[in-house]
SEKOLBA-149741 format. One record per residue (C-alpha): residue in one letter; x, y, z. Coordinates in steps of 0.25 Angstrom, whole numbers, padded with zeros to 4 digits, always signed. Each point is the difference from the previous one (the first is absolute). Example, Ala and Ser with C-alpha at 12.3 -4.5 7.8 and 13.67 -1.06 7.14 Angstrom:
BEGIN
a+0049-0018+0031/s+0006+0014-0002/
***
This chain:
BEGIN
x+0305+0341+0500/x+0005+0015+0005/x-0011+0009+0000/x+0001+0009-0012/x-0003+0013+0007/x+0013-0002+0009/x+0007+0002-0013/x-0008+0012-0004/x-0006-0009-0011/x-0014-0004-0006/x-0005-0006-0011/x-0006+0007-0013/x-0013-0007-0003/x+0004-0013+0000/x+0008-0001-0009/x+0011-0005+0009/x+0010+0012-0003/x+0007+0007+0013/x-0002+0015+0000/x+0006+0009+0008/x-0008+0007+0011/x+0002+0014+0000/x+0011+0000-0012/x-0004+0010-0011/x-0006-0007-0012/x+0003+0004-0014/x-0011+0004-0007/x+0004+0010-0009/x-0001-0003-0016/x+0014+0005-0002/x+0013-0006-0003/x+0003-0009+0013/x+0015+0005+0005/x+0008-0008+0011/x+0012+0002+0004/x+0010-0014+0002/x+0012-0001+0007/x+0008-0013+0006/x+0011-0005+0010/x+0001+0012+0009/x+0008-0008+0009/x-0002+0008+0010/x+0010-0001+0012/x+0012-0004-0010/x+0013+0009-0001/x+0010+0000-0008/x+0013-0008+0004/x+0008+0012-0008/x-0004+0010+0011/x+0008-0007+0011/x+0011+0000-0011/x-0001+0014-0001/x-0006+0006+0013/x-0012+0006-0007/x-0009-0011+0007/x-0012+0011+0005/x-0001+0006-0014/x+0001-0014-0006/x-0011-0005+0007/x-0007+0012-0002/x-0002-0002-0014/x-0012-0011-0001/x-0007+0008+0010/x+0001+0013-0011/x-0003-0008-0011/x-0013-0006+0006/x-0003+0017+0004/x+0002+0003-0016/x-0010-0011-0003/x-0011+0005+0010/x+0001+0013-0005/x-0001-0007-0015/x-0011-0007+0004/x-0007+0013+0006/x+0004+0007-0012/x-0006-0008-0011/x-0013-0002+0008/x+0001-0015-0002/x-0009-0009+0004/x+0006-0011+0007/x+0016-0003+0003/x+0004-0012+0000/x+0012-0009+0006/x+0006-0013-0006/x+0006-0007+0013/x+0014+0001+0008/x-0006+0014+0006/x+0009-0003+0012/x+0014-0007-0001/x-0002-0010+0011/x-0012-0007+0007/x+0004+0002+0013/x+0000+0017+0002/x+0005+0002+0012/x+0001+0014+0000/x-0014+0006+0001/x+0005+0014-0005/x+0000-0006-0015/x-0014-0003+0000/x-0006+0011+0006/x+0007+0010-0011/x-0006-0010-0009/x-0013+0001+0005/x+0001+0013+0000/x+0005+0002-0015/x-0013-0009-0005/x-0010+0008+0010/x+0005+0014-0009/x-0008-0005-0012/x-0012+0003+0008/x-0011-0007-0007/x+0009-0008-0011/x-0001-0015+0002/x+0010-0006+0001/x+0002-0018-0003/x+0012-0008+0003/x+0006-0014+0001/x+0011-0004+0008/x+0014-0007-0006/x+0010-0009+0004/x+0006+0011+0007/x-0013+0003+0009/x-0007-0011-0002/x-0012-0004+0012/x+0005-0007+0012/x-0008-0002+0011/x+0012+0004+0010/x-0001+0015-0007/x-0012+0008+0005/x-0009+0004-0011/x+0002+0016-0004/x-0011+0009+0005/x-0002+0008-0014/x-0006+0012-0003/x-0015-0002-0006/x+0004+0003-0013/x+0010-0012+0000/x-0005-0012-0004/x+0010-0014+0000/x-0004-0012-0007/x+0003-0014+0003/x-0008-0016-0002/x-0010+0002+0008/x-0005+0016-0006/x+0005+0000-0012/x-0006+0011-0008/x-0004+0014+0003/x-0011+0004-0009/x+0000+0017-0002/x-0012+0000-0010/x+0005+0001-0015/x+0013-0006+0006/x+0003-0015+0007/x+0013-0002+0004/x+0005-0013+0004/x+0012-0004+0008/x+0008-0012+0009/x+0008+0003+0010/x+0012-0011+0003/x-0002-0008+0010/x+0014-0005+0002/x+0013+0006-0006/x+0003-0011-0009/x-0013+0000-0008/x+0004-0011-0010/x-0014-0002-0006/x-0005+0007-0011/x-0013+0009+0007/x-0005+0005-0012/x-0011-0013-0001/x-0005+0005+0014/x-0003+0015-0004/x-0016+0002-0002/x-0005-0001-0013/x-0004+0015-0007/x-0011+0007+0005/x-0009+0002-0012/x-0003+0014-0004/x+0012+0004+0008/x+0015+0005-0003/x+0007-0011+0007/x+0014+0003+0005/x+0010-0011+0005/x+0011+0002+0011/x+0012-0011+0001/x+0012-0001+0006/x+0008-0011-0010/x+0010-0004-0011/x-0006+0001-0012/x+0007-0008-0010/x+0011-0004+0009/x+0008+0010+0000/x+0015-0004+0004/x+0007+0007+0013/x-0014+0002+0005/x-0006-0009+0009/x-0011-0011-0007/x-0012+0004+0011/x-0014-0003-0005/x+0007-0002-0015/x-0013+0003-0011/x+0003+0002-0014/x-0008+0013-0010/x-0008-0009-0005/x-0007-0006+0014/x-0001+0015+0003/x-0006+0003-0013/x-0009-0010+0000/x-0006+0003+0014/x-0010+0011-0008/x+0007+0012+0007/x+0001+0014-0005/x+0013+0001+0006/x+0011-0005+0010/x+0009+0008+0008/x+0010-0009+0007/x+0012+0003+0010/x+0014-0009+0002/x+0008+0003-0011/x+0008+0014+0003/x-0001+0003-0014/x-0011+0008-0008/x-0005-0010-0011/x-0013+0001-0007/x-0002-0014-0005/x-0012+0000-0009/x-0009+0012-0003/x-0013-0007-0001/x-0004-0003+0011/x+0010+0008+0005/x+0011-0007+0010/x+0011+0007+0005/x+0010+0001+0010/x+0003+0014+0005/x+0012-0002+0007/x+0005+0005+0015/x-0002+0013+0005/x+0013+0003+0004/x+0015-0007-0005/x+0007-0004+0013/x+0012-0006-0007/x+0008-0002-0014/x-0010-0012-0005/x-0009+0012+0001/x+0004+0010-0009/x-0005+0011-0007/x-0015+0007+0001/x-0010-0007+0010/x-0015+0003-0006/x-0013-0003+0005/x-0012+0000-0012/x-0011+0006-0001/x-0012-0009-0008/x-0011+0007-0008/x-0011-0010-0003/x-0010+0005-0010/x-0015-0003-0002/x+0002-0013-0008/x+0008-0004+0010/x+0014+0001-0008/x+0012+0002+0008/x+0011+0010-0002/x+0012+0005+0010/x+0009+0009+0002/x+0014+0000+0010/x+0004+0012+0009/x+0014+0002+0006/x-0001+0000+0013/x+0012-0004+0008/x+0007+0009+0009/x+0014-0004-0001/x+0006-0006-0014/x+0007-0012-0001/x+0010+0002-0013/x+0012-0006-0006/x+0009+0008-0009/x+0011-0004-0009/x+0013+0010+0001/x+0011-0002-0013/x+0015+0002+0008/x+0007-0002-0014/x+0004+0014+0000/x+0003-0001+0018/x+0014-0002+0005/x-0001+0004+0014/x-0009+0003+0013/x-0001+0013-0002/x-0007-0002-0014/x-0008-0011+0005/x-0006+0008+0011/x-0003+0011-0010/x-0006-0009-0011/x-0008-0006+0012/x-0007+0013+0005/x-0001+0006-0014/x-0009-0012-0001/x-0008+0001+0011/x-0003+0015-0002/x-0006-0005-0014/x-0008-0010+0008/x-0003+0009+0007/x-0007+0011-0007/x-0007-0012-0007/x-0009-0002+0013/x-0014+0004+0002/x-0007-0001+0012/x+0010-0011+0008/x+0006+0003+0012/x+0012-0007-0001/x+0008-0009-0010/x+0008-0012+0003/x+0011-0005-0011/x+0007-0012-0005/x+0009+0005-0008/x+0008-0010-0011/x+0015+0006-0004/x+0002-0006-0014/x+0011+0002-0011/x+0013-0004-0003/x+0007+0009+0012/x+0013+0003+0007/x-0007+0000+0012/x-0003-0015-0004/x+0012-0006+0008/x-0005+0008+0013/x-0014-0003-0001/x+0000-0014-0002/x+0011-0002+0013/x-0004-0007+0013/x+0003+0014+0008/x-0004+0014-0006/x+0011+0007+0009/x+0005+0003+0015/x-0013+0009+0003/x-0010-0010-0009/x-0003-0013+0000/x-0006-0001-0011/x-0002+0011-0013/x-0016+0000+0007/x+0006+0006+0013/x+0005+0011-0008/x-0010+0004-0010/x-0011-0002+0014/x+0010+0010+0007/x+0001+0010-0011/x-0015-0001-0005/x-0005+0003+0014/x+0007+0011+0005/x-0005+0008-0013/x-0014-0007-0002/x-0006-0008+0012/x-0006+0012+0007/x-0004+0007-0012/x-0015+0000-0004/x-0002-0008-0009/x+0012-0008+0005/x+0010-0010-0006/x+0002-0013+0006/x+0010-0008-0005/x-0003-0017-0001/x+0010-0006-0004/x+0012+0002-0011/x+0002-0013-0010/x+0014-0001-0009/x-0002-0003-0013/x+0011+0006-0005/x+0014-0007-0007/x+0012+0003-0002/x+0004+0012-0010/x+0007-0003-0013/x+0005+0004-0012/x-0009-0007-0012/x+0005+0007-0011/x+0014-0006+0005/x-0003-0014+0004/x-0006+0000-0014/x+0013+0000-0008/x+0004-0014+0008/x-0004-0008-0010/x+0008-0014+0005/x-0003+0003+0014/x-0011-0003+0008/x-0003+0012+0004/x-0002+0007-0014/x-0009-0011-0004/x-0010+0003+0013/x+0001+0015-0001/x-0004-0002-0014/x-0013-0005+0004/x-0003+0014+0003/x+0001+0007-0012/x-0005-0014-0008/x-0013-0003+0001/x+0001-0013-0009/x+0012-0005+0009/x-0008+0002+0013/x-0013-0008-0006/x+0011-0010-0006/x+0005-0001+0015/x-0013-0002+0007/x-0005-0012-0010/x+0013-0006+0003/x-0005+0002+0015/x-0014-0004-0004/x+0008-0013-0008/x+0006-0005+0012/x-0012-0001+0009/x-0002+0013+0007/x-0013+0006-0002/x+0001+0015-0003/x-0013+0006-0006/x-0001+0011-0010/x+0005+0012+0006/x-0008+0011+0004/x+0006+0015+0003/x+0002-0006+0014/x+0006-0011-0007/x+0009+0008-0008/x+0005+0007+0012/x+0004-0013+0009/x+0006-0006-0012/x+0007+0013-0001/x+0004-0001+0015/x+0005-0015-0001/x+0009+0004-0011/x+0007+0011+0008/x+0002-0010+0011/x+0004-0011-0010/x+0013+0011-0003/x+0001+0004+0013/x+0003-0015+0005/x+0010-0004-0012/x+0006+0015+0002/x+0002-0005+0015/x+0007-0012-0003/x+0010+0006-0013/x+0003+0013+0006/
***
């Protein structure tokens, strides 16, 4: 077995329970306050920035992110931070410049421990050299899974493998007695779909393991699970795409006296990740979408805080003029497509400013514009009896349990619903217009 002391480690009394040489214990009868975050991914960039040519101050961003939460950390005085896994986005760094700012980022807490596990993304390899972290940083793995900081234990595996398939919630030590006992795990909990099933465990293994709470990493969404014992999922640090969107939070956990647990999220991100919906109903050439487009993006911008950039994904909708344009193969001569253009325009105004714009992506939702009102009064035509469906409620229920009659499985509409099924009859009259006209 590997001499404990190489690791900076000993034992407290026997009890079998690792602590941290030279880590500050907890000793204080106050409220105990941590700070959690997860899935830095550190030395991932954005693929929009290549797109854009804004790739320095894209890549930037999750390095500013993690600066917001050192100074959070210092500012609240907590007592421990902690990392739920993915802290880099791939094993193999071959850069060494990543880890060094790193390093240099955890050593700025000065006296605050730090406790970590690795993820899929970072998981232990023996062809990776292990990192040389500060004193102050402690990470967790099989062999020395627990750092004991006197009121507090926490607890924590580090993958071993990238595709972790086994649940290693039955692996974690049993809770120290007399101890808050705090578990860090990278893993789906509850199978989540579009995430990746590694080290799959359910709220009721983790409840039942007698831990005051569980801070997990891997899904890039803040959820809080269960409430007691508190198990949540704090999300990524910085979005890096547009399955990323919105605030990026890290949370800061107050664990009382009894040993409850309550938590509370903090924006963090550097740059925002947003999609918005603009209504061209009333737009009937560039000019006019240009100006609805930065009369938007002055409103969003106002809206900011602290960011230092904004990236959009913007969604033209309505029944527009424009429809027949938007929707064609080839914007124009100049543009290949009507992204081309709202890229070009947006970032000659916005992409040098601070904060600045970055335009993702422009999706068409629109359809083609008609006259209801009109269309309404054909009652032995096809068309009237479609357009009706917008004024009609009880037509358009009548025409989706006919749908429903047939076969096609169409649940009950939600506002999004509503707004597709919108869409599809626009496109409905659209297509029979084509062909009659």
């Amino acid at each position: 077995m590997m001499d404990e002391s190489i690791l900076g480690l000993k034992y407290d009394n026997g009890s079998g329970v690792s602590m941290g040489q030279g880590f500050r214990q907890i000793t204080h009868d106050r409220d105990i306050r941590l700070l959690h975050m997860a899935d830095l991914h550190i030395g991932s960039g954005m693929a929009v920035s290549r797109r854009v040519g804004r790739e320095e101050d894209l890549t930037a961003a999750t390095w500013m992110a993690l600066e917001k939460i050192i100074d959070l950390a210092l500012e609240q005085e907590v007592d421990l931070v902690t990392i739920g896994g993915d802290v880099f986005d791939k094993v193999d760094q071959q850069n060494p410049r990543p880890r060094m700012k790193l390093k240099k980022a955890f050593a700025r807490l000065g006296e605050i421990p730090v406790a970590l596990v690795r993820g899929n993304h970072d998981h232990l390899t023996p062809s990776v050299a292990a990192i040389d972290w500060p004193e102050n940083v402690k990470e967790l793995n099989k062999d020395y899974p627990t750092l004991n900081l006197g009121r507090i234990c926490v607890h924590g595996i580090s993958y071993h493998r990238e595709k972790q398939k086994d649940d290693l919630v039955p692996n974690y030590p049993d809770p120290v007695e007399g101890r808050v006992n705090i578990g860090l795990l990278h893993a789906n909990v509850g199978g989540q779909q579009g995430h990746d099933p590694y080290a799959p465990t359910d709220v009721d293994t983790l409840s039942a393991k007698g831990y005051q709470a569980w801070l997990l990493g891997h899904i890039h969404q803040r959820q809080v699970l269960a409430e007691t014992p508190l198990i949540l999922y704090p999300g990524n640090i910085q979005g890096r795409h547009a399955g990323e969107m919105g605030p990026r939070t890290v949370e800061l956990v107050t664990i009382t006296e009894d040993g409850g647990a309550t938590t509370e999220k903090r924006r963090i991100h550097a740059v925002l990740w947003k999609q918005i919906g603009l209504d061209l109903s009333e737009v009937a050439d560039d000019e006019a979408l240009l100006n609805r487009i930065n009369e938007a993006i002055d409103n969003e911008k106002a809206a900011l805080d602290s960011e230092r950039g904004l990236v959009l994904r913007l969604r033209l909708f309505g029944a527009s003029e424009l429809h027949e344009r938007l929707s064609a193969t080839r914007w124009g001569k100049e543009h290949e497509t009507i992204t081309d253009l709202v890229q070009e325009s947006v970032h000659e105004v916005h992409a040098m400013g601070d904060p600045f714009v970055l335009i993702d992506k422009v999706q068409v939702n629109t359809t083609l514009s008609f006259d209801i009102e009109e269309l309404c009064e054909l009652d032995d035509n096809v068309l009237g009896v479609i357009a009706q469906m917008f004024d009609d409620d009880t037509l358009s229920s009548e025409a989706l349990d006919e749908l429903r009659d047939v076969g096609i499985d169409i649940p009950e509409l939600d506002e999004r619903g509503e707004e597709m099924w919108q869409e599809a009859i626009h496109g409905a009259l659209g297509r029979i217009r084509g062909r009659t006209d």
